[in-house]
C-alpha positions in Angstrom: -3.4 9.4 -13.6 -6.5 7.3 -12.2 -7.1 6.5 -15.4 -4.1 4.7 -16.5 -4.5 2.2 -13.7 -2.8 4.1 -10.9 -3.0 1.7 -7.8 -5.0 -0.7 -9.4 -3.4 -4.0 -8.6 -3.9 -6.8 -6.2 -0.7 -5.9 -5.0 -1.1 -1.9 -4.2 -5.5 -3.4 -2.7 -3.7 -5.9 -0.4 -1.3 -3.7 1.3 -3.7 -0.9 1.6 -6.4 -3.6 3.0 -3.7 -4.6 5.3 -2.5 -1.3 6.5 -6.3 0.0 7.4 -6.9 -3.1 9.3 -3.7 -1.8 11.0 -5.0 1.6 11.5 -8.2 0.4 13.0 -6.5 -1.7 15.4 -3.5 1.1 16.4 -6.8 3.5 16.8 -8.8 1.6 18.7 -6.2 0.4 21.2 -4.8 3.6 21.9 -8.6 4.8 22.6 -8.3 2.2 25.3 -5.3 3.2 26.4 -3.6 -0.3 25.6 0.2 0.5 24.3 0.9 -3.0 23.5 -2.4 -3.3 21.1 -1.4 -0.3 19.7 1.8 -1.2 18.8 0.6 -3.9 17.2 -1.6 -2.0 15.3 1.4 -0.4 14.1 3.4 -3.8 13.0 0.0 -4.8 11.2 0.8 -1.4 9.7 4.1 -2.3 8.5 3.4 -5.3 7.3 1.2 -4.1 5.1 3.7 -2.5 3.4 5.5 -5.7 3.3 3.1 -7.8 1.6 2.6 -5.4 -0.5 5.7 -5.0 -1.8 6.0 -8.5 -1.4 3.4 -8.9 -4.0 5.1 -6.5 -6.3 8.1 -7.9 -6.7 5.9 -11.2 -7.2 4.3 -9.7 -10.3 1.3 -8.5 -8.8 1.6 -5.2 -9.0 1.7 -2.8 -11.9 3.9 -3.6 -14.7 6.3 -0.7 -16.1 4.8 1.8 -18.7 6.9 3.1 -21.8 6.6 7.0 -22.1 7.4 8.4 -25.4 9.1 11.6 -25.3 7.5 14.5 -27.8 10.2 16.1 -30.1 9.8 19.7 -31.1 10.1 20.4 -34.4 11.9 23.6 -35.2 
């Protein structure tokens, strides 16, 4: 699937961006024994997913593939 554009959007780049910025923060705060960083590590985390799906439904994302169906002959 890589080759037929599989996650290669702005949309699909920007939530993923988001959501290891979110990791990194989560990660380093709980390292440091900081619950309230961490947790917003994980909201960055979800709103990752939010932009991105946010950006989606915007048209940024990838745009619906027709999939033609083989027919045996017999």
């Amino acid at each position: 699937m890589a080759g037929h554009g599989h996650g290669h959007t702005p949309a699909a780049w920007t939530g993923v961006i988001i959501a290891f910025i979110g990791f990194c923060v989560a990660g380093a705060f709980m390292v440091m024994a900081k619950p309230v960083g961490f947790w917003a590590g994980m909201a960055i985390i979800l709103a990752g997913g939010v932009v991105g799906g946010a950006m989606r439904l915007a048209g940024l994302g990838q745009k619906p593939q027709q999939h033609q169906v083989a027919r045996a002959e017999g």
